[in-house]
TIVO-2410 file (N, C-alpha, C; in nm, 3 decimals):
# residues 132
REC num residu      c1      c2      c3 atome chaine
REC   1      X  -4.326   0.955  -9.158     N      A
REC   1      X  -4.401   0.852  -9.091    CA      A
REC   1      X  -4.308   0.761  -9.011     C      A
REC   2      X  -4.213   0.741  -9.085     N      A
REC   2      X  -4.124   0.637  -8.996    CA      A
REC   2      X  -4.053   0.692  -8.862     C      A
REC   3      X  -4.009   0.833  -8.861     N      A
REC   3      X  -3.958   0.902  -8.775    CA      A
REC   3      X  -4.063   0.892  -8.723     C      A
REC   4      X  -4.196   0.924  -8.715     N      A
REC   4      X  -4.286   0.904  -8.589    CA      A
REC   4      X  -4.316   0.778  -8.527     C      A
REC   5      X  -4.275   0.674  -8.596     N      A
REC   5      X  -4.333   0.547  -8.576    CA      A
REC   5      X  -4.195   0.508  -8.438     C      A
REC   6      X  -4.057   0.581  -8.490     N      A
REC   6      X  -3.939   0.540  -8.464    CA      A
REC   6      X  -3.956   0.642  -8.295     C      A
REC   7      X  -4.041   0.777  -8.256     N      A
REC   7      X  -4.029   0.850  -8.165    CA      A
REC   7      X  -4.099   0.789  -8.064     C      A
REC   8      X  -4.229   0.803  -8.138     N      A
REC   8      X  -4.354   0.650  -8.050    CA      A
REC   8      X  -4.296   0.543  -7.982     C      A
REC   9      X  -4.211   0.480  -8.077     N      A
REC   9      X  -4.129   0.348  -8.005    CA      A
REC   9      X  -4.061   0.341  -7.908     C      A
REC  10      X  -3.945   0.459  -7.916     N      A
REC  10      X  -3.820   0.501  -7.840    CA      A
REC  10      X  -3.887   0.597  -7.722     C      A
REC  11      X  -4.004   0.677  -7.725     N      A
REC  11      X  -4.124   0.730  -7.592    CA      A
REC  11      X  -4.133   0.576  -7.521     C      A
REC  12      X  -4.207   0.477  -7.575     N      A
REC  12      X  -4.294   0.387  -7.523    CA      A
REC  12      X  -4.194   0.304  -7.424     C      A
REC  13      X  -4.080   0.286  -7.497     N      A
REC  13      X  -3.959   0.205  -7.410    CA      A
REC  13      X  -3.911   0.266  -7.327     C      A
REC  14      X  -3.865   0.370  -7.360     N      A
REC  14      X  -3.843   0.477  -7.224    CA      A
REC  14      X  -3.951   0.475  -7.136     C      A
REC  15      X  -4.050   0.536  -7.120     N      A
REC  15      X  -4.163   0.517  -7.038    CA      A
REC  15      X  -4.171   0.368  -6.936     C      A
REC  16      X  -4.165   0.265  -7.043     N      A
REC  16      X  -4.190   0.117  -6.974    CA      A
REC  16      X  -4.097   0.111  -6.868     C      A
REC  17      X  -3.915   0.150  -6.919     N      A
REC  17      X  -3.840   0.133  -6.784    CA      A
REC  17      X  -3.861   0.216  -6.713     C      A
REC  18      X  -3.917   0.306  -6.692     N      A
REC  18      X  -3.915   0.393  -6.564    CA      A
REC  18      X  -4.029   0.345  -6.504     C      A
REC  19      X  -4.160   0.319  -6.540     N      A
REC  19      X  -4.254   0.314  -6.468    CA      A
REC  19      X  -4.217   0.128  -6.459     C      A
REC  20      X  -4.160   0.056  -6.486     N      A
REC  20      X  -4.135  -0.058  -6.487    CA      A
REC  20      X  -4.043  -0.102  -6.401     C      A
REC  21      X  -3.962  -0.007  -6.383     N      A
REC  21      X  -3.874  -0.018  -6.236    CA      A
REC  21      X  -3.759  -0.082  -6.306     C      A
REC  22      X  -3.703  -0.054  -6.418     N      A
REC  22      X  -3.592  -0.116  -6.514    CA      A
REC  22      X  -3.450  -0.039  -6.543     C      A
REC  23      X  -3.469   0.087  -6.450     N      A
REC  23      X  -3.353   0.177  -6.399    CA      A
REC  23      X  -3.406   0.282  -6.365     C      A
REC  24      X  -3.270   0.343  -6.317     N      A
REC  24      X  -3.270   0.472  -6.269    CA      A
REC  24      X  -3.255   0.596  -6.364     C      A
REC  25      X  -3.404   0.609  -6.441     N      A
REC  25      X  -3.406   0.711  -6.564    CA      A
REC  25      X  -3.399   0.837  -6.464     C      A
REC  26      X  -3.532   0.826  -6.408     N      A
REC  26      X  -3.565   0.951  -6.332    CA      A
REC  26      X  -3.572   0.947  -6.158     C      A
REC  27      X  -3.466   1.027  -6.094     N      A
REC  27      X  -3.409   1.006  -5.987    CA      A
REC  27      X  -3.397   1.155  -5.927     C      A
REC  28      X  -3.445   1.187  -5.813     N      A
REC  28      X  -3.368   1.299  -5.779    CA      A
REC  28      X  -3.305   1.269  -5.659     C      A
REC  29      X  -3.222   1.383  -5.612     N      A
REC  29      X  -3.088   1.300  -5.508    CA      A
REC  29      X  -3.144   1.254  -5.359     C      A
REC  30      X  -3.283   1.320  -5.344     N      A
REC  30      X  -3.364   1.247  -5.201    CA      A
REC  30      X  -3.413   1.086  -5.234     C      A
REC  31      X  -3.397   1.015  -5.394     N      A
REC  31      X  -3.436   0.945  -5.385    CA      A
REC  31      X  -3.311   0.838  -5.401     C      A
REC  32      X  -3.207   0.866  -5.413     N      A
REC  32      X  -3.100   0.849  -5.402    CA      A
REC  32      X  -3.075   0.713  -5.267     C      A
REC  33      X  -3.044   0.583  -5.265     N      A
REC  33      X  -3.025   0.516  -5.175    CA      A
REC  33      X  -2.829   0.443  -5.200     C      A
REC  34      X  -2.861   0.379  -5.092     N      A
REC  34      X  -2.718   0.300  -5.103    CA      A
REC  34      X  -2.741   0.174  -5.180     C      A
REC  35      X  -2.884   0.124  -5.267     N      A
REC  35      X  -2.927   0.007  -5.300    CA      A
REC  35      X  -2.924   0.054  -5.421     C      A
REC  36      X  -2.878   0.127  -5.517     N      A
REC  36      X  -2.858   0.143  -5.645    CA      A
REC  36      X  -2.802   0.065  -5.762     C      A
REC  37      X  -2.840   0.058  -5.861     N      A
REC  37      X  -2.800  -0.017  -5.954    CA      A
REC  37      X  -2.609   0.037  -6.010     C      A
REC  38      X  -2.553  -0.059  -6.048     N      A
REC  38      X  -2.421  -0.007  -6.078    CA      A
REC  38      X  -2.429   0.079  -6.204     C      A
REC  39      X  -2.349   0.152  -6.269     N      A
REC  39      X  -2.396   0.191  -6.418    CA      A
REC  39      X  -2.349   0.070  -6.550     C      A
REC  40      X  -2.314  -0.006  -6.500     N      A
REC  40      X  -2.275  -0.113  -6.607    CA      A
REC  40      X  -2.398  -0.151  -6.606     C      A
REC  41      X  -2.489  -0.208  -6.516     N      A
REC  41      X  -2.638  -0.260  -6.559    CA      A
REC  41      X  -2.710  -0.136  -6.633     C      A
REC  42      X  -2.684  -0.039  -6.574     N      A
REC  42      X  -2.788   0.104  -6.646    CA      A
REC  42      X  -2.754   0.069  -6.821     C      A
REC  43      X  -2.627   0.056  -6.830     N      A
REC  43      X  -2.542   0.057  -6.990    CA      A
REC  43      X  -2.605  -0.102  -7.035     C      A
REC  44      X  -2.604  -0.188  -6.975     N      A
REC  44      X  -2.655  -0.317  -7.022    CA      A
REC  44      X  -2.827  -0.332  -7.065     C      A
REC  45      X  -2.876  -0.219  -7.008     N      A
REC  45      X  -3.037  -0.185  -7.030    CA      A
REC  45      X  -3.056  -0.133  -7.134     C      A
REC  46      X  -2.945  -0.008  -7.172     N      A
REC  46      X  -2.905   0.111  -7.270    CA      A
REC  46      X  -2.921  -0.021  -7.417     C      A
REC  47      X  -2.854  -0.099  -7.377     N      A
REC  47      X  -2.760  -0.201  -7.475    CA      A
REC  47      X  -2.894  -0.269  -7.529     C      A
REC  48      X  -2.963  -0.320  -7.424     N      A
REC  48      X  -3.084  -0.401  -7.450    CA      A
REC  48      X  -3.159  -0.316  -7.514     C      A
REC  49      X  -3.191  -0.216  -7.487     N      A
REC  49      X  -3.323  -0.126  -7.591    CA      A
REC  49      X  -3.276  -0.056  -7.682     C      A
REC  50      X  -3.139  -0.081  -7.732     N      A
REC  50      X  -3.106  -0.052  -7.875    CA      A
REC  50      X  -3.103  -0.170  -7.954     C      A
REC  51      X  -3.086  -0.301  -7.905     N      A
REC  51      X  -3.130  -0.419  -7.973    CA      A
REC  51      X  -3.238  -0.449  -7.993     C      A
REC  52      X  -3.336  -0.403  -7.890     N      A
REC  52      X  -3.464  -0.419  -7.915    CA      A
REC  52      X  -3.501  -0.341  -8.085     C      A
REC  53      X  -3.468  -0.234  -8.071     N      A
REC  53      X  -3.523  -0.108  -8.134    CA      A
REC  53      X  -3.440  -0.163  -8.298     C      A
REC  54      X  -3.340  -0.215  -8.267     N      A
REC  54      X  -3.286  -0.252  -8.420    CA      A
REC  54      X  -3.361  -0.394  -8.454     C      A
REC  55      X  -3.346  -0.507  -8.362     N      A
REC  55      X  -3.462  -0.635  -8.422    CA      A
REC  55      X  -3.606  -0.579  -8.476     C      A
REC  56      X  -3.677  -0.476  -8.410     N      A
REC  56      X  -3.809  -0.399  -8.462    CA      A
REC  56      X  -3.800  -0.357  -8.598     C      A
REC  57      X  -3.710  -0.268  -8.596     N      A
REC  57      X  -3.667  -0.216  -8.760    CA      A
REC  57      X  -3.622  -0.316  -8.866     C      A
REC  58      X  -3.557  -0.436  -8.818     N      A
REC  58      X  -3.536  -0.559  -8.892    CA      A
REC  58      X  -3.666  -0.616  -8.928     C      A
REC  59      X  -3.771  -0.638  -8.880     N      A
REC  59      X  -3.837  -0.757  -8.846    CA      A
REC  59      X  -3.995  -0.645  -8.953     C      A
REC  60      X  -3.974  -0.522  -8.892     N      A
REC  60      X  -4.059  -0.480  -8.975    CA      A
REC  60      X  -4.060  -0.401  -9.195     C      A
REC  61      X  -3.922  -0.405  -9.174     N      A
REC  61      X  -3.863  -0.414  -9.326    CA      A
REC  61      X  -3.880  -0.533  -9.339     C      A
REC  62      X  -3.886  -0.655  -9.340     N      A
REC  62      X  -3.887  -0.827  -9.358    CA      A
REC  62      X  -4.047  -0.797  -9.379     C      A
REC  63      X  -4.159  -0.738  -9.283     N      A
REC  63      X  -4.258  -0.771  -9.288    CA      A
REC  63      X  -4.290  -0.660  -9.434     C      A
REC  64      X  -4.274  -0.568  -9.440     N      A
REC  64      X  -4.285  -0.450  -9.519    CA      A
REC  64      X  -4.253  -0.547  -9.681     C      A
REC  65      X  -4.171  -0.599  -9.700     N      A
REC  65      X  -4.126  -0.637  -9.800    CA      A
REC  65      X  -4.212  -0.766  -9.829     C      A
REC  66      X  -4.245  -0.904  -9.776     N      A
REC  66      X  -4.365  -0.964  -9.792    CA      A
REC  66      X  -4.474  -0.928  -9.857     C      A
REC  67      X  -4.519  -0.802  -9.774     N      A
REC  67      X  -4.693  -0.737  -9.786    CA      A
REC  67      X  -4.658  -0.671  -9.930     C      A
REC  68      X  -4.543  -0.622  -9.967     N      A
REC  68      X  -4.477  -0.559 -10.097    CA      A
REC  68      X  -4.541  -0.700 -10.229     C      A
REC  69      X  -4.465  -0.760 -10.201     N      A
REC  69      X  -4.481  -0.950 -10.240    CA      A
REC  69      X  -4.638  -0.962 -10.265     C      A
REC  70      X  -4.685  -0.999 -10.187     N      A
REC  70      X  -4.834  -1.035 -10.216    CA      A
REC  70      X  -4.923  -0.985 -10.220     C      A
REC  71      X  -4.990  -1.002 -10.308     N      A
REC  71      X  -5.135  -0.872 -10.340    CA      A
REC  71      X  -5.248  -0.900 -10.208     C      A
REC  72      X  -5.265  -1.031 -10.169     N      A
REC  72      X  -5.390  -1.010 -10.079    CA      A
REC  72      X  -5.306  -0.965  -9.995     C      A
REC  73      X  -5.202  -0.973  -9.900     N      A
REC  73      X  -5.114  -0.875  -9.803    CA      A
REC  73      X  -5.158  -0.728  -9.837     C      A
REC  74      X  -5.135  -0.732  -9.955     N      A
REC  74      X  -5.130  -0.556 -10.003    CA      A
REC  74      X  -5.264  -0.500  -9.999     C      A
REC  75      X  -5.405  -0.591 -10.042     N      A
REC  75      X  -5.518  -0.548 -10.001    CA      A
REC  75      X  -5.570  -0.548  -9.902     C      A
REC  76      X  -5.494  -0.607  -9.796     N      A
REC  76      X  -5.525  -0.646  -9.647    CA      A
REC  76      X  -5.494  -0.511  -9.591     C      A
REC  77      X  -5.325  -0.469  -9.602     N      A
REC  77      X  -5.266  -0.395  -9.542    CA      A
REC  77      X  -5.320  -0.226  -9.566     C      A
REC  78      X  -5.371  -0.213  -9.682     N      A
REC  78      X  -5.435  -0.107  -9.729    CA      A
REC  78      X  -5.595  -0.082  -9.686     C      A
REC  79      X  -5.696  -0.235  -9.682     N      A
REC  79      X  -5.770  -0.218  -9.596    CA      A
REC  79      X  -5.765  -0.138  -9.472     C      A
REC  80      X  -5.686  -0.229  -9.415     N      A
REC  80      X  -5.613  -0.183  -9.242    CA      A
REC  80      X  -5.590   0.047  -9.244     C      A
REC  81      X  -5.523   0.011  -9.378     N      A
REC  81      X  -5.458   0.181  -9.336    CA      A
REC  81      X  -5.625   0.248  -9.364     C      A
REC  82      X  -5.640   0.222  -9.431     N      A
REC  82      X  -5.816   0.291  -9.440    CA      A
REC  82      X  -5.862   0.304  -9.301     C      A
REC  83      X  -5.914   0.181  -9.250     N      A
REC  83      X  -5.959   0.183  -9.125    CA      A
REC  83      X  -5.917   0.236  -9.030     C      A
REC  84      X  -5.846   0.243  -8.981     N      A
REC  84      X  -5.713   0.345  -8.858    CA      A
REC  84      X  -5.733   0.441  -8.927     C      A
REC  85      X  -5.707   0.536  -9.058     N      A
REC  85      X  -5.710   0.672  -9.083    CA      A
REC  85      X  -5.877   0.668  -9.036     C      A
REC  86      X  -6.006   0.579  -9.069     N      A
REC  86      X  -6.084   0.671  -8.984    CA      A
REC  86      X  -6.095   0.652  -8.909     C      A
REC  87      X  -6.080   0.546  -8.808     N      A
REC  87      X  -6.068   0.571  -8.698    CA      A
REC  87      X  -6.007   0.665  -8.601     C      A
REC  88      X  -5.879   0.688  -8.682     N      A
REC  88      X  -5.820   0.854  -8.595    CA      A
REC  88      X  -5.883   0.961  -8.633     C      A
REC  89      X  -5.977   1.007  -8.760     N      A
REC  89      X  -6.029   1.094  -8.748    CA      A
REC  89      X  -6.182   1.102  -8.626     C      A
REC  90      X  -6.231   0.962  -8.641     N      A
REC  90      X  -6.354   0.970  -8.534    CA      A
REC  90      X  -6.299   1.003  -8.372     C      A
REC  91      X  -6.186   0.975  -8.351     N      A
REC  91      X  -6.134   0.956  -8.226    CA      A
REC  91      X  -6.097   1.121  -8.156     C      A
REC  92      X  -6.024   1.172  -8.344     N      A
REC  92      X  -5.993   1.310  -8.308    CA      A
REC  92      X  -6.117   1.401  -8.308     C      A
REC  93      X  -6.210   1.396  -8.336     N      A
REC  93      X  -6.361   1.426  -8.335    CA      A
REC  93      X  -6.399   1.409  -8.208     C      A
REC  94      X  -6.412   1.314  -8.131     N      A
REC  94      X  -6.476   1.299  -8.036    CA      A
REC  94      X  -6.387   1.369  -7.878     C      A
REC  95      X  -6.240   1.421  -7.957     N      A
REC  95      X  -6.162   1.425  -7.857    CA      A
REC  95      X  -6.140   1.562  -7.887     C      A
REC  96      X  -6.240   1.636  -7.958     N      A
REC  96      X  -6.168   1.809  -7.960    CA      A
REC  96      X  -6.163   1.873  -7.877     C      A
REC  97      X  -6.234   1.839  -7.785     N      A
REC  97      X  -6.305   1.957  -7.669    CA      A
REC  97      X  -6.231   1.885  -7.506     C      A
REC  98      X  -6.174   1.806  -7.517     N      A
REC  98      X  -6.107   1.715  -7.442    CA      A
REC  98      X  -5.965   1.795  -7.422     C      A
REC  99      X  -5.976   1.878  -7.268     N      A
REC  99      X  -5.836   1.993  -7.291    CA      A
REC  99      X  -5.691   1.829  -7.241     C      A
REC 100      X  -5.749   1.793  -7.193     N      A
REC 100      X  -5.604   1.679  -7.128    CA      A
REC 100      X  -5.571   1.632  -7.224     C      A
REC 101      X  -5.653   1.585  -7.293     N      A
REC 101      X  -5.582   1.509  -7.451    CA      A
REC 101      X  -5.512   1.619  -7.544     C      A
REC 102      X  -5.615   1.761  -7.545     N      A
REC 102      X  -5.519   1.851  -7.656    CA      A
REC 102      X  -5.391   1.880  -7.580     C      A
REC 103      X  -5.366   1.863  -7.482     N      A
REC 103      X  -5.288   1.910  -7.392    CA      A
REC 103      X  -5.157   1.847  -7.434     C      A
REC 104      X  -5.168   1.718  -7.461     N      A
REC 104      X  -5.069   1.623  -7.478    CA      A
REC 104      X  -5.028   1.628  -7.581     C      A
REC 105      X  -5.149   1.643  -7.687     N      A
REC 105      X  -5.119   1.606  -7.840    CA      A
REC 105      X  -5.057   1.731  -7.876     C      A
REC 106      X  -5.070   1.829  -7.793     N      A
REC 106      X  -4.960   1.958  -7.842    CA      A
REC 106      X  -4.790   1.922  -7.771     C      A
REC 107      X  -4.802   1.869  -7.644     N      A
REC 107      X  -4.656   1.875  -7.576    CA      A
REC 107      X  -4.614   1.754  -7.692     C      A
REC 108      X  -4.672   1.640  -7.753     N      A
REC 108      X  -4.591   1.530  -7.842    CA      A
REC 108      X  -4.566   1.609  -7.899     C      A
REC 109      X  -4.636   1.724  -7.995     N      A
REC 109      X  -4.593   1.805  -8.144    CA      A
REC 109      X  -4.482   1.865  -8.103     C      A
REC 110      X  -4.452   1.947  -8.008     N      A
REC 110      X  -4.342   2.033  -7.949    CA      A
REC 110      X  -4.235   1.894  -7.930     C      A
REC 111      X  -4.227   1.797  -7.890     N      A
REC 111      X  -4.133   1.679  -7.870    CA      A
REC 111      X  -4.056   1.645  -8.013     C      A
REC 112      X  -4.168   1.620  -8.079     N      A
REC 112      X  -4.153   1.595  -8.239    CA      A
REC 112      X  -4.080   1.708  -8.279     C      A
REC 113      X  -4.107   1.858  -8.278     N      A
REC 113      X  -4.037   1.991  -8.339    CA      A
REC 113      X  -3.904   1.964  -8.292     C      A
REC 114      X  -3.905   1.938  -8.158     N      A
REC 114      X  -3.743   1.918  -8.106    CA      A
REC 114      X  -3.625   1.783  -8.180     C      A
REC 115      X  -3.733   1.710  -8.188     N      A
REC 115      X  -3.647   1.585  -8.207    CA      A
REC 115      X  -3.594   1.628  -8.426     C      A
REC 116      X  -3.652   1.729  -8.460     N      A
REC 116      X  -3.658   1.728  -8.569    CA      A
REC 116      X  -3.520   1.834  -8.600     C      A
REC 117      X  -3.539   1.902  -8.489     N      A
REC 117      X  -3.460   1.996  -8.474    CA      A
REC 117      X  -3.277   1.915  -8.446     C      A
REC 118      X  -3.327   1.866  -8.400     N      A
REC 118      X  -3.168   1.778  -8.353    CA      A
REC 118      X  -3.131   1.691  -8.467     C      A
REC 119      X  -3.257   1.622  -8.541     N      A
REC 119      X  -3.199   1.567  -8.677    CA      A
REC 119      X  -3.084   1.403  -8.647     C      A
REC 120      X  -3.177   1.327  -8.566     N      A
REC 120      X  -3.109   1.223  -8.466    CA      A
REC 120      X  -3.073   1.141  -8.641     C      A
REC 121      X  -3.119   1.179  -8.745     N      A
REC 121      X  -3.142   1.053  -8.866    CA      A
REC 121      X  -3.023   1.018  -8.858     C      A
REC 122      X  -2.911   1.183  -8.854     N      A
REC 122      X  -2.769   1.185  -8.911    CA      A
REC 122      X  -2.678   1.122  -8.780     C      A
REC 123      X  -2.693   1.175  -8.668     N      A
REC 123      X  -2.650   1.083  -8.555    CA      A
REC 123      X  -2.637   0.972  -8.550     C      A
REC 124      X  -2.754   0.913  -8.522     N      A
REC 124      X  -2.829   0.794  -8.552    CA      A
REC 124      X  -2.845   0.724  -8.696     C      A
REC 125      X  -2.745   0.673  -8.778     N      A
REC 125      X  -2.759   0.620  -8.890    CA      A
REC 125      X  -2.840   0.525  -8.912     C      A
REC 126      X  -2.974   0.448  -8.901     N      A
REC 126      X  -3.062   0.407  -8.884    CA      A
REC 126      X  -2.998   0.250  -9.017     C      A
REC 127      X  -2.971   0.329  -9.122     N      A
REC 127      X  -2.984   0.213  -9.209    CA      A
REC 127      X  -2.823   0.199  -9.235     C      A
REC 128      X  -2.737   0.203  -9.120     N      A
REC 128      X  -2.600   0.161  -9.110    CA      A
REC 128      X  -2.613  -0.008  -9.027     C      A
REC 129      X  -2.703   0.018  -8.951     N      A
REC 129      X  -2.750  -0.136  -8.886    CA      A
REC 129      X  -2.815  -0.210  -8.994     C      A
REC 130      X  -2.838  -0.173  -9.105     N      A
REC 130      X  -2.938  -0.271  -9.171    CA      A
REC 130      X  -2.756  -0.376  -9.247     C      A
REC 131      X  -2.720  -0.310  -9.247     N      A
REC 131      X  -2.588  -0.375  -9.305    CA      A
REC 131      X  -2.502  -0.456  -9.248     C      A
REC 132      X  -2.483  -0.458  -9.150     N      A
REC 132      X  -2.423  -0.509  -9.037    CA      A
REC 132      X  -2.481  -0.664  -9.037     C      A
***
């Protein structure tokens, strides 16, 4: 769950700068100008959405551990997961026959197989920042 929560995140930010106009992710060489960003800003963006992505993981262990803490948190938060599980089943119901959506929800699964395949956990020491 967390690896998906962690792919979702690291998709969604990627996505925002490109369609956000926050670098030069995706470029091909016709689009190429003399008005380009230097790569020290590209690396200072890099820099920013790995801080982002570590305050998130901070902020949501802090919250995780609270809702741990208090029982109405804990009946709240368990409410909540009830509701969203059916809600994704009504959603995936209403969306079977929907080829653009299966379309996607297969290229994420193939994204996910890959990213699983590479095994970013060990790369990426996730809970080496929690120490720091």
């Amino acid at each position: 769950m967390k690896k998906a929560i962690a792919i979702t995140g690291i998709f969604g930010i990627v996505i925002s700068c490109v369609y956000a106009g926050e670098g030069p992710l995706l470029r091909t060489s016709q689009q190429q100008t003399s008005i380009e960003k230097p790569a020290s800003e590209a690396s200072e963006i890099a820099g920013r959405v790995k801080e982002l992505l570590e305050l998130q993981k901070k902020m949501f262990d802090i919250e995780r551990n609270v809702i741990q803490q208090d029982q109405e948190l804990k009946q709240l938060a368990e409410q909540i997961r009830q509701l969203q599980q059916q809600l994704r089943e009504k959603i995936e119901e209403k969306l079977k026959d929907n080829e653009e959506y299966q379309t996607m929800k297969q290229r994420r699964e193939q994204i996910r197989q890959e990213y699983k395949k590479v095994d970013f956990s060990k790369q990426y020491n996730w809970r080496k920042l929690d120490k720091k």
